[in-house]
DODREN-729770 format. One record per residue (C-alpha): z, y, x; chain; residue number from 0; residue in three letters. Coordinates in nm, 4 decimals. Layout:
REC         z         y         x  ch    i   aa
REC         Z         Y         X   A  NUM  ALA
...
END
This chain:
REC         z         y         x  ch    i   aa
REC    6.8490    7.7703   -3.4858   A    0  UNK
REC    6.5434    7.7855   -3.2727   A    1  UNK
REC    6.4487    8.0786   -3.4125   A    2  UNK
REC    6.7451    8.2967   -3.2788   A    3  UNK
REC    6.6579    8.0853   -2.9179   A    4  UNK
REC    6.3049    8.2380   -2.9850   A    5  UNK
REC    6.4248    8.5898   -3.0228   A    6  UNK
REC    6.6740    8.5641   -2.7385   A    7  UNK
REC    6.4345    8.4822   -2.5103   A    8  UNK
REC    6.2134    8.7764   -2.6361   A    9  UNK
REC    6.4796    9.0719   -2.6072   A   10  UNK
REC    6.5761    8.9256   -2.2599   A   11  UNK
REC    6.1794    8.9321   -2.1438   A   12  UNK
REC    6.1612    9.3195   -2.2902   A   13  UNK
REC    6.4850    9.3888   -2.0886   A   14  UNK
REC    6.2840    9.3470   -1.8161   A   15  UNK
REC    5.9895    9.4761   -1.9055   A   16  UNK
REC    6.1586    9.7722   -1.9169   A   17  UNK
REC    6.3405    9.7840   -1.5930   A   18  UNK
REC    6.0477    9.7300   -1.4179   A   19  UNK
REC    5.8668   10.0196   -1.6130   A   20  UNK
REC    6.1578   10.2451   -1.5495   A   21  UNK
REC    6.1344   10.2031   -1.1628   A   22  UNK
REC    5.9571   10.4807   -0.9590   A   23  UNK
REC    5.6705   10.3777   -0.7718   A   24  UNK
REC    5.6473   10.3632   -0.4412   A   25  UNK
REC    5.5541   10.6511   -0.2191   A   26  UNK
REC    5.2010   10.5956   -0.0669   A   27  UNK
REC    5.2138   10.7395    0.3361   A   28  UNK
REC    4.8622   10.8574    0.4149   A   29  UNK
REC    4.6674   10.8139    0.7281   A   30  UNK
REC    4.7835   11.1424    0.8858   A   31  UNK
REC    5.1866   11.0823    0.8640   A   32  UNK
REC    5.1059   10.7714    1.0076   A   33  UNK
REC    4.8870   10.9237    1.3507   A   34  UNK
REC    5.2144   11.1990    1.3578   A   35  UNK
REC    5.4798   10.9395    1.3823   A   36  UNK
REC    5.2707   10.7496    1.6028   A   37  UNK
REC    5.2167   11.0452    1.8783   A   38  UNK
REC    5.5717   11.1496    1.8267   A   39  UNK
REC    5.7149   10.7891    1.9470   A   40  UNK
REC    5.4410   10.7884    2.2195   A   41  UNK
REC    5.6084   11.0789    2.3349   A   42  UNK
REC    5.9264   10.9683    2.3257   A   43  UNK
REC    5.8477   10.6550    2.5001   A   44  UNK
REC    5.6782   10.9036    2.7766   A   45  UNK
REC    5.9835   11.1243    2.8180   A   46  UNK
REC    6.2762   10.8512    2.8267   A   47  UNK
REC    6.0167   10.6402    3.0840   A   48  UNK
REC    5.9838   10.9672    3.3198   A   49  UNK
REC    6.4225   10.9848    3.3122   A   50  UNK
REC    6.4432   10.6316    3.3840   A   51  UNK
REC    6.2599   10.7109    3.7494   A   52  UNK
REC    6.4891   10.7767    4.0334   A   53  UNK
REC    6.4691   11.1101    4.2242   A   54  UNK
REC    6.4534   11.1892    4.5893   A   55  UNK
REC    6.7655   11.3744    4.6672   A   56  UNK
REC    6.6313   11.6502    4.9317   A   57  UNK
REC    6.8218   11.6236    5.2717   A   58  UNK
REC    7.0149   11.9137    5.3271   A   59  UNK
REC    6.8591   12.1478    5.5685   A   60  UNK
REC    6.9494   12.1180    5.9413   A   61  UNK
REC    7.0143   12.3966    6.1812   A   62  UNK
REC    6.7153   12.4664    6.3881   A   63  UNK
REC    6.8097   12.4115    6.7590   A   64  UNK
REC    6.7790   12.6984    7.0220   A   65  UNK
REC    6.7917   12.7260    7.3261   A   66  UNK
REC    7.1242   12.7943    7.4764   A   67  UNK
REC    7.0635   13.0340    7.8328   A   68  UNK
REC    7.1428   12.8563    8.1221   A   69  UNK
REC    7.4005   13.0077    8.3623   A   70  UNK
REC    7.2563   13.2508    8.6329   A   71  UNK
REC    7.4451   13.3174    8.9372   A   72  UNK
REC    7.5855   13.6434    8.9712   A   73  UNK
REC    7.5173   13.7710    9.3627   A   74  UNK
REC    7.8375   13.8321    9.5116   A   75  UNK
REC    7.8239   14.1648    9.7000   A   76  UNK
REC    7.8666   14.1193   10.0836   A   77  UNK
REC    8.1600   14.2653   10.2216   A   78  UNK
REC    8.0536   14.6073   10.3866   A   79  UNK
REC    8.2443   14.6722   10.7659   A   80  UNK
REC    8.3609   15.0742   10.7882   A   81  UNK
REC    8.1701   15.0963   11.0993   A   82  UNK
REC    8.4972   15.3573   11.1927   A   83  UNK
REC    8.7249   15.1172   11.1598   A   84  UNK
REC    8.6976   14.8053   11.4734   A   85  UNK
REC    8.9367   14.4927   11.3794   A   86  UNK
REC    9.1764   14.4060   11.6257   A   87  UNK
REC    9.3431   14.0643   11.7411   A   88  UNK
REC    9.7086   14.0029   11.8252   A   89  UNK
REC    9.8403   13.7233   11.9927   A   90  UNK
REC   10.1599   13.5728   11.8813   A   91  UNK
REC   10.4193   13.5749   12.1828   A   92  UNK
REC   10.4341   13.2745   12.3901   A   93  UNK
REC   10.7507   13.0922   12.3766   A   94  UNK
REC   10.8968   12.8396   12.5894   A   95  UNK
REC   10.9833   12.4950   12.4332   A   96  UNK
REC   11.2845   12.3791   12.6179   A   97  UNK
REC   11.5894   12.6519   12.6807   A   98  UNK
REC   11.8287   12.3936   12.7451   A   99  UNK
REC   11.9033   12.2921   13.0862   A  100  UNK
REC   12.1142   11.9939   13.0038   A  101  UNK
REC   11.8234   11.8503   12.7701   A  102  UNK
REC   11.6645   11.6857   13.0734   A  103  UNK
REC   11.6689   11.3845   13.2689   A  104  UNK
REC   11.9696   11.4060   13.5062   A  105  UNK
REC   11.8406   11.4111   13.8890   A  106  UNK
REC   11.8758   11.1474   14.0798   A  107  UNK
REC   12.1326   11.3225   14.3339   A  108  UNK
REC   12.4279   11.4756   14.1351   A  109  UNK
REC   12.6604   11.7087   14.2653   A  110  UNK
REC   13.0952   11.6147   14.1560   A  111  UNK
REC   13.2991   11.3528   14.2117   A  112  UNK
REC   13.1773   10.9907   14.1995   A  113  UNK
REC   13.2136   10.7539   13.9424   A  114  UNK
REC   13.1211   10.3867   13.8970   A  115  UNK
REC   13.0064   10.3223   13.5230   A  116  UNK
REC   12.9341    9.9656   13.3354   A  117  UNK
REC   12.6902    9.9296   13.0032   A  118  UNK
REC   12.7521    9.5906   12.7945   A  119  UNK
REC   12.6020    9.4477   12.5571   A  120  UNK
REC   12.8092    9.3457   12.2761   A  121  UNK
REC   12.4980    9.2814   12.0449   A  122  UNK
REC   12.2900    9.0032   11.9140   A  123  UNK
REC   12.0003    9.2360   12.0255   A  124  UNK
REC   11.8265    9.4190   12.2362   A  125  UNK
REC   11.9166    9.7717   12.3110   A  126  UNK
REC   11.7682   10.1576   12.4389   A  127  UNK
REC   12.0744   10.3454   12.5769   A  128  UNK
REC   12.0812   10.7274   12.6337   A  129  UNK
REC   12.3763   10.8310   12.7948   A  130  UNK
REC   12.4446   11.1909   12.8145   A  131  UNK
REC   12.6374   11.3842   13.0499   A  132  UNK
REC   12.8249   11.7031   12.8908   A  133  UNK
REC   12.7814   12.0029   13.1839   A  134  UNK
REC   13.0856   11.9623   13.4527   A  135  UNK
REC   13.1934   12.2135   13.6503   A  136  UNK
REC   12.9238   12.2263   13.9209   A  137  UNK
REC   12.6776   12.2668   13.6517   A  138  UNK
REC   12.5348   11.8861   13.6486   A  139  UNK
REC   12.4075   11.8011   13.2975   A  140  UNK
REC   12.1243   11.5977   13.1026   A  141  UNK
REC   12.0550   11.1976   13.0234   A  142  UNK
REC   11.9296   10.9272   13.1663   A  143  UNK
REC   11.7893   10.6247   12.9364   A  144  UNK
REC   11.8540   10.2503   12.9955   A  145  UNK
REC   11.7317    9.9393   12.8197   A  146  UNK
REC   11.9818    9.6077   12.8122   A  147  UNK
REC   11.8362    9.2479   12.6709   A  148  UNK
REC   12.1003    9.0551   12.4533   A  149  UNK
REC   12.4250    9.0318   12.6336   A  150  UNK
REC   12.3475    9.2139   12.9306   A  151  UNK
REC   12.5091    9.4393   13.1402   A  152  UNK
REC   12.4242    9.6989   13.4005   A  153  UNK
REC   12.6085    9.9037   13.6362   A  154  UNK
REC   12.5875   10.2481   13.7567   A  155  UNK
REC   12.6909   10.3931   14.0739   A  156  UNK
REC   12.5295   10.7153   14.1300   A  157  UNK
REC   12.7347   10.9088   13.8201   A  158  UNK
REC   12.9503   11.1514   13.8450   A  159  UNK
REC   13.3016   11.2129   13.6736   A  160  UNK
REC   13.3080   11.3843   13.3598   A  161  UNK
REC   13.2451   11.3664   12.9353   A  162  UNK
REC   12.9418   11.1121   12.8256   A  163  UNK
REC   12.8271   11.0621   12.4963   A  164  UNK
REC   12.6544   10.7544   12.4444   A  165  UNK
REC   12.3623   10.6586   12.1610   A  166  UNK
REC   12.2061   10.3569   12.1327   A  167  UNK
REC   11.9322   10.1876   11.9253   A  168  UNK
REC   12.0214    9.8392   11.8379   A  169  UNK
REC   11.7343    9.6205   11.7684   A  170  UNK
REC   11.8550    9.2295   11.5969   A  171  UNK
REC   11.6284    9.0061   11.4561   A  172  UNK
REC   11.7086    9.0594   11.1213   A  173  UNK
REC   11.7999    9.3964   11.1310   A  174  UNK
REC   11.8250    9.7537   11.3255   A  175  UNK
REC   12.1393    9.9777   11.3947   A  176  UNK
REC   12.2599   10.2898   11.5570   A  177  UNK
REC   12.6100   10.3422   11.7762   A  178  UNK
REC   12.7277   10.6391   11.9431   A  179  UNK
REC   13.0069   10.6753   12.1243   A  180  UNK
REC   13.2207   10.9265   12.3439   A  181  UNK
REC   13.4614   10.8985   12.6656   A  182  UNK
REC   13.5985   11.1437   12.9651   A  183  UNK
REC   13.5761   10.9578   13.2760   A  184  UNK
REC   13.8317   11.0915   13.5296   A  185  UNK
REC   13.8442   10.8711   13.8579   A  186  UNK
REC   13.6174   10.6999   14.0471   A  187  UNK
REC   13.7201   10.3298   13.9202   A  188  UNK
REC   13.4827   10.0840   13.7366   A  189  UNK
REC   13.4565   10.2214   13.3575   A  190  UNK
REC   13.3094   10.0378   13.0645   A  191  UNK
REC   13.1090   10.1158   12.7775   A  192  UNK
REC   13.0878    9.8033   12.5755   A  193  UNK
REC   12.8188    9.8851   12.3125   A  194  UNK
REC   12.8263    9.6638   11.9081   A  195  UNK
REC   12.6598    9.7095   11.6483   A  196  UNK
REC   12.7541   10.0134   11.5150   A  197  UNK
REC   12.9848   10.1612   11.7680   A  198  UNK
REC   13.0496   10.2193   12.1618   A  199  UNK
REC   13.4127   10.2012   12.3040   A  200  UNK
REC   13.4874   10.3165   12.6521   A  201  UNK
REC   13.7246   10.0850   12.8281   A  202  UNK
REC   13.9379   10.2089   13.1563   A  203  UNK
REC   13.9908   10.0467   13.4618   A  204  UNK
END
């Protein structure tokens, strides 16, 4: 029994005698492979190093400045004079600014028949009267202007019969107005222009 333990143990030890006689040896690398593969990774260390570095991206080229011409001033050519030809001046024709004979003041001696005329004040305010007389048949015409204080009254004796158109300016604390009114006066009783707000009425004796 020990012997076939014996014998076992001997085939099993030439198994692997045999293997390991049966295996190629191992290349040898000389001392020149190993200075190639040396410079080669140098290299490659070199080149991935220098693509690792950041490059300066070149500003793009700016346009050189010039000079821009300044503005010159053009001479104007002076105006030349025909020395045949001598300007002349016109003068516009004198006019005359009132044609109207009845827009005046009325004198203060009036040719018709005599009137006697009262102005009353109707108003809160004062007033500025113009009281017109339309042309009668001498030929009298024109205004005269009165001013009346709040309620008053004036009276005129040195009018003459005929048309009158009144206008007056009321001025009120609180506010302004204009009346106008209109009467034929026909005798020479006491008439009456009472003057409001925004109207005259001629009263008759």
């Amino acid at each position: 029994m020990k012997k076939s333990y014996i014998w076992a143990g001997l085939l099993i030890f030439s198994l692997l005698v045999n293997a390991c006689a049966a295996q190629p040896a191992e290349p040898t690398v000389s001392a020149e492979e190993i200075q190639q593969t040396a410079v080669a990774a140098a290299f490659t260390i070199v080149a991935e190093t220098q693509a690792a570095i950041p490059t300066n991206t070149p500003v793009p080229p700016t346009e050189t400045p010039t000079a821009t011409p300044l503005p010159t001033d053009t001479p104007i050519p002076s105006p030349t004079l025909d020395p045949l030809v001598i300007p002349t001046f016109t003068t516009a024709p004198q006019t005359s600014g009132n044609t109207d004979p009845c827009n005046a003041p009325l004198p203060g001696s009036i040719d018709g028949k005599p009137t006697k005329i009262r102005l009353k004040n109707e108003t809160k305010g004062s007033l500025v009267i113009s009281l017109y007389l339309n042309k009668t048949p001498f030929g009298e015409c024109g205004y005269r202007g009165y001013n009346l204080e709040k309620k008053g009254t004036t009276t005129i004796t040195d009018l003459v019969q005929g048309c009158y158109n009144v206008s007056v300016f009321v001025t009120q604390p609180n506010k302004s107005t204009k009346a106008f009114g209109y009467g034929c006066i026909n005798n020479p009783d006491l008439w009456e222009f009472k003057i409001f707000e925004e109207n005259v009425i001629l009263l008759s004796p």
